[in-house]
N, C-alpha and C positions, 0 to 999 in steps of 0.2 A: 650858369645854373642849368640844369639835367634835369623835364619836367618828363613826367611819367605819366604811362593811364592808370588812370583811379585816382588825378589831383594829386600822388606825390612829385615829390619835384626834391630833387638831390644839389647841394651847394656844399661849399668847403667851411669849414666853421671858423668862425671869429671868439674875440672876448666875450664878444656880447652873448654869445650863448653856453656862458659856464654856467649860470643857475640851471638854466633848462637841461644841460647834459651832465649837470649831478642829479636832478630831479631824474633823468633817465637813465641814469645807474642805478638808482635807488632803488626803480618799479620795475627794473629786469635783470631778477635776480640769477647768480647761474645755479643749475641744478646738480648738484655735485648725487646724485644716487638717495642718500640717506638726508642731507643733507642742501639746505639752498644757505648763498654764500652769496655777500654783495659785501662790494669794495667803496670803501668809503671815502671819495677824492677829497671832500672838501675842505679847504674854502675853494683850492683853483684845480679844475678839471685837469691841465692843460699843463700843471706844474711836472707830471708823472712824465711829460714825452721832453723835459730840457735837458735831459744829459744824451738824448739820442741825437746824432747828427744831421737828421736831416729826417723831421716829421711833420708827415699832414694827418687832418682829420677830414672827415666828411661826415656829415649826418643829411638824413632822411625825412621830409619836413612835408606835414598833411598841413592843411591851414591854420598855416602860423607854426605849427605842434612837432616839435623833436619827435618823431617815432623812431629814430633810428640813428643809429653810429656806428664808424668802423675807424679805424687810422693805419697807417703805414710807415716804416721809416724806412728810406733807403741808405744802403751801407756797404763799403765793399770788406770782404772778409774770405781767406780760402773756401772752398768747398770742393771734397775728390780732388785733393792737389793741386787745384788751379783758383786762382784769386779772380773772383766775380764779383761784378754788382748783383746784392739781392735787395728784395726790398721784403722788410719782413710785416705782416700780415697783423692785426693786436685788435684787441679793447671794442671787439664786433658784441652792439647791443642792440637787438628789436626790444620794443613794450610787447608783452606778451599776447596783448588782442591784435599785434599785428605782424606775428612769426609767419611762418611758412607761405611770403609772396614777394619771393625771392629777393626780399629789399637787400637783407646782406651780400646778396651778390652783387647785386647792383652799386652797392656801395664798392664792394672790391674793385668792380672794373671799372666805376669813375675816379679811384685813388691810383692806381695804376694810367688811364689817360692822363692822371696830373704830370706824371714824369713824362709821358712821350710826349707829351706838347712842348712840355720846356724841352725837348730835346736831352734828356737824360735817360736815356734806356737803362735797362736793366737784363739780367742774365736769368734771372727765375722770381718766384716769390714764394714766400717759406711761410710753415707757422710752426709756433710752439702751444700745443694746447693740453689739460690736464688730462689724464687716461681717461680717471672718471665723468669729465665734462661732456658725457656719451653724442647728446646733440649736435652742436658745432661738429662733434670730432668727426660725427658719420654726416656730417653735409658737405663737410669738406671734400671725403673721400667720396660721396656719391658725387663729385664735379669734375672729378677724375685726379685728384691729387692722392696722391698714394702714400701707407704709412711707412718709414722708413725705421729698420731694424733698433735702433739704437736711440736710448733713453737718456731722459737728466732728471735727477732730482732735488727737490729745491726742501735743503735739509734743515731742521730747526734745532736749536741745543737750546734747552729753558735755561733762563737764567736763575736758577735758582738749584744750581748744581751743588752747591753746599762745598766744593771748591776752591782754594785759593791759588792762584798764579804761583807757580814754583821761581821762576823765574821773571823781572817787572822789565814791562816793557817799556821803549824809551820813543819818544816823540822824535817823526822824521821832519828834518826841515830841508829845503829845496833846493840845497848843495849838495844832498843824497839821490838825486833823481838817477844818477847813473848805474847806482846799486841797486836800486828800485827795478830800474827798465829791466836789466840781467836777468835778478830774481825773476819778474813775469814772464821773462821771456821765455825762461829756463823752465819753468814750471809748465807751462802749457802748450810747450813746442807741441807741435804737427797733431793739434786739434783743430778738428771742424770748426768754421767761425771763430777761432782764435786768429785776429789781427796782431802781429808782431808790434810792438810800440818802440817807440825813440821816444827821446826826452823831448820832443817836440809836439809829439802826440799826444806822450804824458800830460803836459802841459796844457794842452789844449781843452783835454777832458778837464782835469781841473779847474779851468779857468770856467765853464759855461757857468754854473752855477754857484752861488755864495758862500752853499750849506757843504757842498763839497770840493774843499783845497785839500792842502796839504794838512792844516788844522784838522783832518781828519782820519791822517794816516799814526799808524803806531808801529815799531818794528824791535824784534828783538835781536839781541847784538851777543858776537860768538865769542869768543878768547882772545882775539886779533882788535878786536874790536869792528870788524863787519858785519854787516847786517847778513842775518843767516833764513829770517823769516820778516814778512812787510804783511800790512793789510790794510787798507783803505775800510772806513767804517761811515754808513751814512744812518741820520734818522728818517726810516721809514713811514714815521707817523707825520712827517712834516706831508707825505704826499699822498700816503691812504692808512686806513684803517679797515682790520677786515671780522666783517660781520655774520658770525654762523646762527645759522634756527634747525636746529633738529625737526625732522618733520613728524616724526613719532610723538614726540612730548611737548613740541612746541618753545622747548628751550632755545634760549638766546645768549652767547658772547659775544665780545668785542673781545679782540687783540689787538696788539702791534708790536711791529720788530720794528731791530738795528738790524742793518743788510750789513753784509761784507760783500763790497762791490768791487772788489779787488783784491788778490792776493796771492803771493810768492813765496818760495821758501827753496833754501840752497841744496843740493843732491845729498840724500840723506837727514832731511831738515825736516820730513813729517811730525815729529815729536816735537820740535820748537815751535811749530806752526799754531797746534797745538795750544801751547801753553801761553803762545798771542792770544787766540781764540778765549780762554780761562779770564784773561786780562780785559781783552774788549766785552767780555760778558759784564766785566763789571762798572764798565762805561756804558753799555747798555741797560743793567741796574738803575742805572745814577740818573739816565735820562725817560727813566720810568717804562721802560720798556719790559715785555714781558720774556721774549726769544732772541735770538742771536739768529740769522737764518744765511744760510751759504749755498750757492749751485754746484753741483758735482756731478759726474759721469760717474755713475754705479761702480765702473769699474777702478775707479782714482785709486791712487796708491793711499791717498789719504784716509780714507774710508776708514780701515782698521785701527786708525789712529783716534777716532772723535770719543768723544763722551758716551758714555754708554748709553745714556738717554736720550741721544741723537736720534732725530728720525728723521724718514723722509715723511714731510705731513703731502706733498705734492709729487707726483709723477707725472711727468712733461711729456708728451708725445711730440714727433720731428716728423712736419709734411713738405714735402718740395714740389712745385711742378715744374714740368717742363724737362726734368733730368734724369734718366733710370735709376732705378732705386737699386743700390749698391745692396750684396752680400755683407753683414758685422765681421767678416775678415777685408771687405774690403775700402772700408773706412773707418778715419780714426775715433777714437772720442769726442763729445759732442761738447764746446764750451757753450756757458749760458751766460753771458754778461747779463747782469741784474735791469741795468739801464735798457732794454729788450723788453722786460718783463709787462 
C-alpha cells in the first residue's frame, strides 16, 4: 500500500471491494458535453476486465472510502511495425468532490510500478478515450501524452432494422478453428494493435470465460461450403449497462448491446459479413438486447457495407506515450478489440 498526504493511501483492489467500486461508478459519472453517462457493472465490477490477459486495478482510498480507480491491462500487440509490450490505460474514476488532486495520476503510476516490480516491463502505455469525454482527454494530454492522428469508432446497428438475413448463418464448432484464425487474420492484417492469432490463441481467448466459447460464434458458408464470414458474438449486458441523463431535460435511458468481439470475412466477403451481422441482430433480439455494436477504423472497407442506420454513437481517441506520434500516412488503421474497452 502507497499512503499519500491528505490520508489517501492507494492499494490494488480485491473482491471485497466490488460493492464499493460499483458504488463508485455510480457517483462519478462521465460527462459526455450534452450528456452524463454512467456504466452500470453490476453485479461484478471486476467481470468487464476477464477476457483481458493480464489486468490490474488500483483504487484510491480516504478512510475506509473508495475515492478513486484506475486499471491496466498489459498486452503485447504491433505498434509502428514493431510488436511491443503496452499496457493499455481504462475505467479511471474520482467521486467528483475529489477531482483535480491528481489522484488519477497517482493511480496510473502505481499501476504501472505493479509491472516493474514483478519485473515485467513494458514498451509504452496507451489509452482509448471518447472525443467527447473532454476532461480525461485534456488531462491526459496536459501530462504530456499526445493525441495521435487516427480514430475508432465503436458503431451501433439497432436491432430493430425491420430486416431479415438473406442468407442463415450456421453455428461454428471447434474443428473450424483453422478457418476461423485465416479469416481474422486476413481481415485485420497490418493493423495497429491487431495481434495475429493461431488456434492456440484462439483458444485461449475462448476458454477465460464461460459466456464466451465457441457457443458464441456464428459463420456464413460460401458455395464450397467454406466459411466465407465468422463472428464471435458476446452479451454485453452480462457485464455493463449503459446509463444516459440528458442534462437539459433531465431525461434518462438505459441500454444495452450484443458486442461483436470478433470478426472476419474472406477478400471480397464485405456483403456476407454483412448479412452475419442481419442474423446476429436477431440473436441479439432474442436475448433482449437493444443494439448490435462493432469497432471499426473509419476508414474499414466495411464501412460502406453496414446498415444504413449504422452509427457511430462513440468516437475513440488513440494516446501513446513515450513514442513520436506518427503522420496518418504513417500508420496503419487502428484495431479496437472489444475486451480493451
Amino acid at each position: 500500500m502507497c499512503s499519500l498526504r491528505r490520508g489517501f493511501s492507494i492499494r490494488e483492489a480485491t473482491a471485497a471491494d466490488n460493492e464499493a467500486l460499483l458504488e463508485l461508478e455510480r457517483s462519478s459519472p462521465l460527462d459526455l458535453g450534452d450528456a452524463e453517462v454512467v456504466l452500470d457493472r453490476s453485479p461484478d465490477y471486476f467481470a468487464c476486465l476477464s477476457l483481458q490477459e493480464d489486468a490490474r486495478v488500483m483504487v484510491a482510498e480516504e478512510g475506509g472510502r473508495l475515492v478513486g480507480v484506475c486499471s491496466a491491462a498489459r498486452h503485447c500487440a504491433p505498434l509502428l511495425g514493431k510488436s511491443q509490450a503496452l499496457l493499455y490505460i481504462q475505467k479511471g474514476r474520482v467521486l467528483p468532490e475529489f477531482q483535480r488532486r491528481r489522484i488519477s495520476s497517482v493511480l496510473i503510476w502505481a499501476l504501472m510500478e505493479s509491472w516493474r516490480t514483478r519485473r515485467m516491463p513494458f514498451d509504452s502505455a496507451y489509452w482509448l478515450i471518447a472525443a467527447d469525454n473532454r476532461t480525461p482527454l485534456a488531462a491526459v494530454q496536459r501530462s504530456g501524452v499526445p493525441l495521435w492522428p487516427k480514430k475508432v469508432h465503436l458503431v451501433d446497428v439497432d436491432a430493430e432494422t425491420g430486416r431479415r438475413p438473406e442468407v442463415p448463418a450456421v453455428r461454428i464448432e471447434p474443428d473450424r478453428a483453422q478457418e476461423v484464425v485465416a479469416l481474422l487474420n486476413r481481415t485485420h492484417a497490418g493493423k495497429e494493435l491487431f495481434a495475429p492469432y493461431s488456434e492456440e490463441r484462439l483458444q485461449a481467448r475462448l476458454g477465460r470465460i464461460p459466456e464466451y466459447g465457441w457457443q458464441n460464434w456464428w459463420g456464413i458458408e460460401g458455395r464450397a461450403g467454406r466459411l466465407v464470414a465468422v463472428a464471435g458474438l458476446l452479451d454485453l449486458d452480462r457485464w455493463w449497462r449503459i446509463k444516459r441523463r440528458l442534462k437539459a431535460s433531465g431525461e434518462e435511458t438505459t441500454s444495452s448491446a450484443a458486442g461483436v468481439f470478433d470478426f472476419g470475412y474472406a477478400e471480397g466477403g464485405e456483403q456476407q459479413l454483412v448479412e452475419l451481422l442481419y442474423d446476429l441482430l436477431g440473436v441479439a433480439a432474442s436475448w433482449g438486447r437493444d443494439h448490435l455494436s462493432i469497432c471499426l477504423d473509419p476508414e474499414d472497407g466495411l464501412y460502406p457495407f453496414l446498415p444504413a442506420g449504422a452509427r457511430a454513437s462513440v468516437i475513440m481517441r488513440f494516446l501513446a506515450a513515450g513514442i513520436p506520434v506518427p503522420s496518418a500516412s504513417e500508420m496503419g488503421p487502428i484495431y479496437l478489440d472489444p475486451a480493451y474497452l
